[in-house]
C-alpha positions in Angstrom: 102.6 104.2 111.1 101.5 105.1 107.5 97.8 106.3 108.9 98.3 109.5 106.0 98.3 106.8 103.3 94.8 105.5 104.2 91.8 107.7 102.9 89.6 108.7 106.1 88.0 111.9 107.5 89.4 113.9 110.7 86.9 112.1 112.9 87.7 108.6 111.7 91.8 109.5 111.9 91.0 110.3 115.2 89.0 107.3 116.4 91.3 105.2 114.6 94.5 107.1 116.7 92.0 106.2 119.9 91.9 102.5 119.9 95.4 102.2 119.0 96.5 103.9 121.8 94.0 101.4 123.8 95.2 98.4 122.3 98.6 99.5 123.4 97.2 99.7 126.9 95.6 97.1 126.9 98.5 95.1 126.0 100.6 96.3 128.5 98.3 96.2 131.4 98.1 92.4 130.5 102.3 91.6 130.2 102.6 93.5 133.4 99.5 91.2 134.9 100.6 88.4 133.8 104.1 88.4 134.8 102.8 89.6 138.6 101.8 87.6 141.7 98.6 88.1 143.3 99.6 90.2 145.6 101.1 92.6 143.4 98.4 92.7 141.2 96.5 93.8 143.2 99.5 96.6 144.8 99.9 97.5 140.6 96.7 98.2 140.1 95.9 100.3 143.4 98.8 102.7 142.0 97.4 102.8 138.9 94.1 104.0 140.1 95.5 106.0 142.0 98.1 108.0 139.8 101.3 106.7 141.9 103.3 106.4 138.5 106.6 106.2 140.5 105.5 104.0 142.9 103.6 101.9 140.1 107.6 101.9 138.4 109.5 100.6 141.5 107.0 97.7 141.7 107.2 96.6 138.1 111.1 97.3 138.7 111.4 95.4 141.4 109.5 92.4 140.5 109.8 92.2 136.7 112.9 91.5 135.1 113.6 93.4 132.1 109.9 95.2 132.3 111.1 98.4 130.0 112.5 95.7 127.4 109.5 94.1 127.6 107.1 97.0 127.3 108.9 97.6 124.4 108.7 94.8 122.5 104.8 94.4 123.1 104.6 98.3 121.7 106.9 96.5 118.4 104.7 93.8 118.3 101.7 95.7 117.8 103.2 98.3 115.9 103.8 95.5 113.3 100.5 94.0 113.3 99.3 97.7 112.8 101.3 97.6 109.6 100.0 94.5 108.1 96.7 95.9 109.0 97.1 99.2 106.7 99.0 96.8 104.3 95.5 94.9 103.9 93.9 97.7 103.8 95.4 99.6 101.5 95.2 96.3 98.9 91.7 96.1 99.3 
């Protein structure tokens, strides 16, 4: 992202850097929710609390076709809106 073209101090780089990478959370914790069952919501979620990355992997894996591709293209989709953002931005 073109975040050095926008004028801002350390602090407000920083924040700025922190909610992105919580939007992009965000938006992934919601694909993977919405494309799992009850049950393994609830399974997806206990081994995301509780750190079990690889388990959390062979679930999402298992039960989501595509789930890296799809990941992805979330991460594109915000990284585009991100753009028009500082676009808007750096017009005003």
């Amino acid at each position: 992202l073109s975040l050095g073209d926008i004028s801002m101090t350390p602090h407000e780089r920083k924040h700025l850097i922190l909610l992105i990478e919580s939007n992009i959370h965000h938006a992934v914790i919601d694909l993977v929710l919405s494309e799992l069952s009850d049950e393994d919501k609830k399974l997806f979620l206990l081994h995301l609390d509780t750190d079990h990355h690889t388990k959390m992997w062979h679930l999402l894996e298992k039960k989501i076709e595509n789930i890296e591709g799809k990941i992805r293209a979330v991460g594109e989709e915000i990284k585009k809106q991100l753009h028009a953002d500082i676009q808007e931005v750096k017009r005003s």
